[in-house]
C-alpha positions as CSV (number, residue, x, y, z in Angstrom):
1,X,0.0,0.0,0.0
2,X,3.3,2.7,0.8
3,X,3.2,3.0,-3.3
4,X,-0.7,2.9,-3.7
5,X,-0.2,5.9,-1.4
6,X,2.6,7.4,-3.1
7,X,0.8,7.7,-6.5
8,X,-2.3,8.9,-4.6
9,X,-0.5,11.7,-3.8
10,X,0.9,12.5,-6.9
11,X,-2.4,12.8,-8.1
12,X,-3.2,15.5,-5.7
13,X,-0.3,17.1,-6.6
14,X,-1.8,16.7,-10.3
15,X,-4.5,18.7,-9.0
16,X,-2.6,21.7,-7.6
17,X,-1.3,21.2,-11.4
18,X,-4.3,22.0,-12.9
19,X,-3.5,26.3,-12.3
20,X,-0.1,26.6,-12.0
21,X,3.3,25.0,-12.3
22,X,5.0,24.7,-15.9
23,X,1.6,23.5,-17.6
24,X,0.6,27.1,-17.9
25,X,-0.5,28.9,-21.0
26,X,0.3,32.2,-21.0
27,X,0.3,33.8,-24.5
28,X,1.9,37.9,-24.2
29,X,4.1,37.1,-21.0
30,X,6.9,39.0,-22.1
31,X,5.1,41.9,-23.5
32,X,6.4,45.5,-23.3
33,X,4.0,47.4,-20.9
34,X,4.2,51.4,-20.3
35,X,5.9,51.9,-17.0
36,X,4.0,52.8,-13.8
37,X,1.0,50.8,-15.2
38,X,-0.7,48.4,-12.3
39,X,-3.1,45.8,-13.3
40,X,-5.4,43.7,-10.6
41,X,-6.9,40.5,-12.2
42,X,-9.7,38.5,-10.8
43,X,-9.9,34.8,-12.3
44,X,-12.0,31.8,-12.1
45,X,-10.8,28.2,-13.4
46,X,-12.1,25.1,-14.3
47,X,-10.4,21.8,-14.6
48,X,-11.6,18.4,-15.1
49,X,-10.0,15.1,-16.1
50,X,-8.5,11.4,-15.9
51,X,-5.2,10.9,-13.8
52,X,-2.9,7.9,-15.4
53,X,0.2,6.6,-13.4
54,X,2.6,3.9,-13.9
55,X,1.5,0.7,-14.7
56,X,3.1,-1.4,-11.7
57,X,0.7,0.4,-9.1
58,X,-2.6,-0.2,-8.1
59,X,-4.3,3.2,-9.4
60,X,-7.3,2.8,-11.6
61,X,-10.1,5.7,-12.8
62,X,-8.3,8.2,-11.3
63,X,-10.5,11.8,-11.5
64,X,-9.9,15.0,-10.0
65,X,-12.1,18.0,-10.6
66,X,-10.8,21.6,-9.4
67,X,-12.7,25.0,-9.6
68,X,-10.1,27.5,-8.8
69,X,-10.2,31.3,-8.3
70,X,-7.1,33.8,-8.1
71,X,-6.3,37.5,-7.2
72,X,-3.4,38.4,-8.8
73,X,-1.7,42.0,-8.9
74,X,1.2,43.4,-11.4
75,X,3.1,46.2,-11.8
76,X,5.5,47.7,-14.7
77,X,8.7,49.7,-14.3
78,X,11.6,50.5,-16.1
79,X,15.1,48.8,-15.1
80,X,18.4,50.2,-17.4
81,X,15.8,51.9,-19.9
82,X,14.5,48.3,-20.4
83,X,10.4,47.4,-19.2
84,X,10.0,45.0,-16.1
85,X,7.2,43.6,-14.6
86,X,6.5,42.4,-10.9
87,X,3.4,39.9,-10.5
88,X,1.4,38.5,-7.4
89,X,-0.6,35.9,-7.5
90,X,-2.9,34.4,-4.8
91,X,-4.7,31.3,-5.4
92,X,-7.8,29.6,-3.7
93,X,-8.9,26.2,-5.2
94,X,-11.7,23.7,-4.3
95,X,-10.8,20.0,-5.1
96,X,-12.0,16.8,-5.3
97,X,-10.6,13.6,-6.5
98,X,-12.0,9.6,-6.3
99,X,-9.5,7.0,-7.7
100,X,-9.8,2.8,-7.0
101,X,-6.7,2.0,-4.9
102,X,-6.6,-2.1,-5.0
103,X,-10.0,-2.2,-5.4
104,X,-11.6,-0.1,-3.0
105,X,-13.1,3.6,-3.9
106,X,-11.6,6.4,-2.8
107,X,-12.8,9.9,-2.7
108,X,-11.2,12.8,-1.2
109,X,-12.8,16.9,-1.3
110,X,-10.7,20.1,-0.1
111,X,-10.3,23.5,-0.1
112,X,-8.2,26.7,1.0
113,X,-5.9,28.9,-0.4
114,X,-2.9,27.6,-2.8
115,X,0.9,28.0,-3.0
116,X,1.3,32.1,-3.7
117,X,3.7,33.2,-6.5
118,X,6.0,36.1,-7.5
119,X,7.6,36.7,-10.6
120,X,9.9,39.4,-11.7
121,X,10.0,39.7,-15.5
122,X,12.5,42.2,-17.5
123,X,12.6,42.6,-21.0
124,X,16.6,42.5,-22.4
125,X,16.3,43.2,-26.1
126,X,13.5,45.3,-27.9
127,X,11.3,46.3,-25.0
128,X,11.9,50.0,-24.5
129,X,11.0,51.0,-20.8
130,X,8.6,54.1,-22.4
131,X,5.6,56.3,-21.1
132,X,2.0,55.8,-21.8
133,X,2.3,58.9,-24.5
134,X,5.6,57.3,-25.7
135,X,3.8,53.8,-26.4
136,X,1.4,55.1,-29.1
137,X,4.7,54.7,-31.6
138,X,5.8,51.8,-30.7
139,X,5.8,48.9,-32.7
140,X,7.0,45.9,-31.2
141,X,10.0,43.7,-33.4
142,X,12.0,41.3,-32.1
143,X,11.6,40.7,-28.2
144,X,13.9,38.4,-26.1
145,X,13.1,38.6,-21.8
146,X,13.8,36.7,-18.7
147,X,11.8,35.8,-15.8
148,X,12.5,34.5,-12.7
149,X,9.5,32.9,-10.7
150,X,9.4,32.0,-7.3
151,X,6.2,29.3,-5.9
152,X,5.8,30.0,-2.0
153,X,4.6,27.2,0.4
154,X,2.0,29.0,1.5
155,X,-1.1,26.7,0.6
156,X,-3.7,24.5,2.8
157,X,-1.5,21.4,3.3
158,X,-2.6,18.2,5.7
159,X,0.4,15.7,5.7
160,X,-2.0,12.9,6.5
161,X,-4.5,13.7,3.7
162,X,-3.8,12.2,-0.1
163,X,-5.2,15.0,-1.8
164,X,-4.0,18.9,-0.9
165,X,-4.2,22.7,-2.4
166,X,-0.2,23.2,-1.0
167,X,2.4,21.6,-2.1
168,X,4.4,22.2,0.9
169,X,7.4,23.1,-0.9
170,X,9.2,25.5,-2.7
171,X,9.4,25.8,-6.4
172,X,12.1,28.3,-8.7
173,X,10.9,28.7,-12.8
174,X,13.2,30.6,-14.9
175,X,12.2,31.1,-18.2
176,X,13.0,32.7,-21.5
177,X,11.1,34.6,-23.9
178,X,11.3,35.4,-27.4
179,X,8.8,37.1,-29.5
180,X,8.6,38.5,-33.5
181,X,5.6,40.5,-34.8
182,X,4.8,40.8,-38.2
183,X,2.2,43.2,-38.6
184,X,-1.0,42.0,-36.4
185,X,0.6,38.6,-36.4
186,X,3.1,37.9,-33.2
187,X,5.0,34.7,-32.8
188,X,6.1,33.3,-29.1
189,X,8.3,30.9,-28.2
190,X,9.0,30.6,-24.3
191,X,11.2,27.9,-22.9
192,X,11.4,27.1,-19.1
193,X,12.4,24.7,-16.3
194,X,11.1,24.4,-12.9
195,X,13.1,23.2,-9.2
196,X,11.4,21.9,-6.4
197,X,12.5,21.6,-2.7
198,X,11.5,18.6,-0.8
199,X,8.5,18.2,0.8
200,X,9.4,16.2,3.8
201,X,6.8,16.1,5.5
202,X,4.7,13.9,3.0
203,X,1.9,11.7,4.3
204,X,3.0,11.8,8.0
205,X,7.0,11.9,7.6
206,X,7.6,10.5,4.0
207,X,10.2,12.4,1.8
208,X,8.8,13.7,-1.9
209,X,11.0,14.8,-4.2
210,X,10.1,15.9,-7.8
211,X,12.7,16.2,-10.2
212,X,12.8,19.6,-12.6
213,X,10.3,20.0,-15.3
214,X,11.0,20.9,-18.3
215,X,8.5,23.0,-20.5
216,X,8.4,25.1,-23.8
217,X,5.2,27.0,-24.7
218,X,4.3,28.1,-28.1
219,X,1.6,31.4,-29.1
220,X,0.6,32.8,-32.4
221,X,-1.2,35.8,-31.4
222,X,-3.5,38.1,-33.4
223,X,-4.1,41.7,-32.7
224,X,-6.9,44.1,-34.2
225,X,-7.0,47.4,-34.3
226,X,-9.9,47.7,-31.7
227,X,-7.6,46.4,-28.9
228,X,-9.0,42.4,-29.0
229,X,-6.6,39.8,-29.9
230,X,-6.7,36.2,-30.2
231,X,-4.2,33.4,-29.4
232,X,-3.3,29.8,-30.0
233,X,-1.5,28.1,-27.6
234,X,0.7,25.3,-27.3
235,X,2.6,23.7,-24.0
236,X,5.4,20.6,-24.3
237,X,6.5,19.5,-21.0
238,X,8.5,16.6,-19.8
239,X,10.9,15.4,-16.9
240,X,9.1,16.2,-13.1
241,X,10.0,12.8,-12.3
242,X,8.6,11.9,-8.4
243,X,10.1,9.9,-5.8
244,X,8.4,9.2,-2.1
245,X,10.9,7.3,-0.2
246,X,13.3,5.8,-2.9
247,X,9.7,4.9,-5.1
248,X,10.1,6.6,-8.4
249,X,7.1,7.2,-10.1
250,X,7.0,7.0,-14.1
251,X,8.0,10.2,-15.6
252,X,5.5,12.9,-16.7
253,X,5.7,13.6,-20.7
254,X,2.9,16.2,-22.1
255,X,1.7,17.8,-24.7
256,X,-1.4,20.8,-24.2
257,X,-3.5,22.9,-26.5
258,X,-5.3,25.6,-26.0
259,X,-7.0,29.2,-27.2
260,X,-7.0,32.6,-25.4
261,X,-9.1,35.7,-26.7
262,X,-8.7,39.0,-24.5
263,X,-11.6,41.2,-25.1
264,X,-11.4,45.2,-24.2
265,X,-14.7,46.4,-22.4
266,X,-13.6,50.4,-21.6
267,X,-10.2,51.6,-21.2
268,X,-9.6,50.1,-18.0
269,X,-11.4,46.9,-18.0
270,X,-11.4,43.9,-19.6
271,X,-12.2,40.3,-19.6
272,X,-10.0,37.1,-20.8
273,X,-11.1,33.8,-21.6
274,X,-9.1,30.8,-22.4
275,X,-9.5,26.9,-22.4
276,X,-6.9,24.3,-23.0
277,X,-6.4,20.4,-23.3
278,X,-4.2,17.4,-23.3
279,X,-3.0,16.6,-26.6
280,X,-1.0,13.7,-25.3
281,X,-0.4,12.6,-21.8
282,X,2.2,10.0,-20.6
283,X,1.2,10.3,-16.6
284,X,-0.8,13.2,-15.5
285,X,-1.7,16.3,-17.7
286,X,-4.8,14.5,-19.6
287,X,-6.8,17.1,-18.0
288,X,-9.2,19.8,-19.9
289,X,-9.2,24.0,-18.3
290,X,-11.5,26.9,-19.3
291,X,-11.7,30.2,-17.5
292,X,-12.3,33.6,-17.6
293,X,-10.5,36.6,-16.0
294,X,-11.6,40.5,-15.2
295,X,-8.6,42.8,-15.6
296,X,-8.2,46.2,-14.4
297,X,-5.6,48.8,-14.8
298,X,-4.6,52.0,-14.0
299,X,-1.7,54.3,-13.3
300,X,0.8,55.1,-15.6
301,X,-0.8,58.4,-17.1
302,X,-3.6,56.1,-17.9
């Protein structure tokens, strides 16, 4: 039963997957923003799907279903006459998850806040760091960024409990970015890799490691002239390997797709929807998300 409770877990941790960690889609990341601009975003997520796990355990019809909400504040400033952006976001999820463990049902509901994140992004080759008035003649080239962000283990975690919001654990994602527009066409490529502490306090005393992930995400973005634009979205991911006292787990290999359309209500508001799903899943990821965002800025000269 110690590995029929081992891959139990890793499904929960599946389901603090389902809003964050390197599975994200996030078309415009590395965006050049006019400096002193703030933006608070309120989001609600769904996610829904099957669970899979290596073959030697005794996991079958694995489900977890998560509705998720986030509050999530960003900031842009200039660093060496280049744009930056700081970003906060606090999540709250509500999760429930049934699987057959050697036969037996077992179900399993949560909720509470998730593991906060910050994430400092700066922009190191064709992101200007210019006003609100100076933006109006900018057209964006060739854009190549960096961001560094940083998970805190600050979620709802019960060590004796399979399924959890937290991870109880620490997590470090630097990433890349590199963007060329062509006209109202604008081409992403954004490659990353996530560390992860130990959680060692895993189902009463265990020791869970996770290996790095590695992910690349892919947009081709549309823009009109009336401020909405359009996105596909593409996310390969691989490696996040787990171990739970010396018991690796199979290791996680991905591929997600997905759509994003950002619609302008007034000059300060608007509302983002997006939706994505597994492609291809070799242990966990086989999941389907849709949600929808409110945006609100100000500052800047806005």
């Amino acid at each position: 039963m110690a590995r029929a409770g081992a891959a139990l877990v890793i499904m929960a941790l599946a389901g603090a997957a389902l809003s964050c960690e390197a599975q994200d889609l996030e078309p415009r990341a590395f965006s050049n923003t006019p400096v002193g601009m703030n933006f608070l975003i309120l989001g609600y997520g769904y996610s829904h799907g099957d669970v899979t796990f290596d073959a030697s355990t005794p996991i079958e019809n694995a489900e977890l279903t998560a509705h998720g909400a986030y509050l999530a504040y960003a900031h842009a400033f200039g660093v060496w006459g280049r744009s930056a952006k700081l970003d906060i976001v606090l999540p709250y999820a509500w999760v429930s998850g049934s699987a057959d463990v050697a036969g037996q049902r077992r179900d399993r509901y949560t909720d509470g806040f998730g593991d906060a994140r910050v994430r400092v992004s700066a922009l190191l080759y064709g992101g200007p760091a210019l006003t609100l008035a100076e933006f109006a003649d900018y057209k964006p080239d060739l854009i190549v960024g960096a961001s560094l962000a940083v998970t805190l283990p600050t979620g709802h975690y019960d060590s004796d409990k399979l399924v959890n919001i937290g991870t109880n654990r620490w997590s470090v994602k630097p990433e890349l970015g590199i963007s060329k527009t062509f006209g109202p066409l604008t081409l992403e490529l954004e490659p990353s890799v996530t560390f992860y502490t130990d959680n060692n306090n895993f189902l009463g005393g265990k020791k869970l490691e996770k290996d790095p992930l590695y992910a690349v995400q892919g947009h081709a973005i549309y823009h009109t002239r009336f401020g909405l634009w359009a996105a596909v979205d593409v996310t390969y991911y691989g490696g996040g390997r787990t171990t739970v006292d010396g018991e690796k787990s199979a290791e996680p290999q991905n591929l997600r797709v997905g759509a994003t359309v950002a619609i302008p209500i007034t000059r300060q508001h608007s509302v983002k929807l997006y939706a994505s799903t597994g492609a291809f899943a070799r242990v966990g990821g086989d999941f389907t998300t849709a949600g929808i965002a409110w945006q609100f800025r100000w500052g800047g000269g806005l």
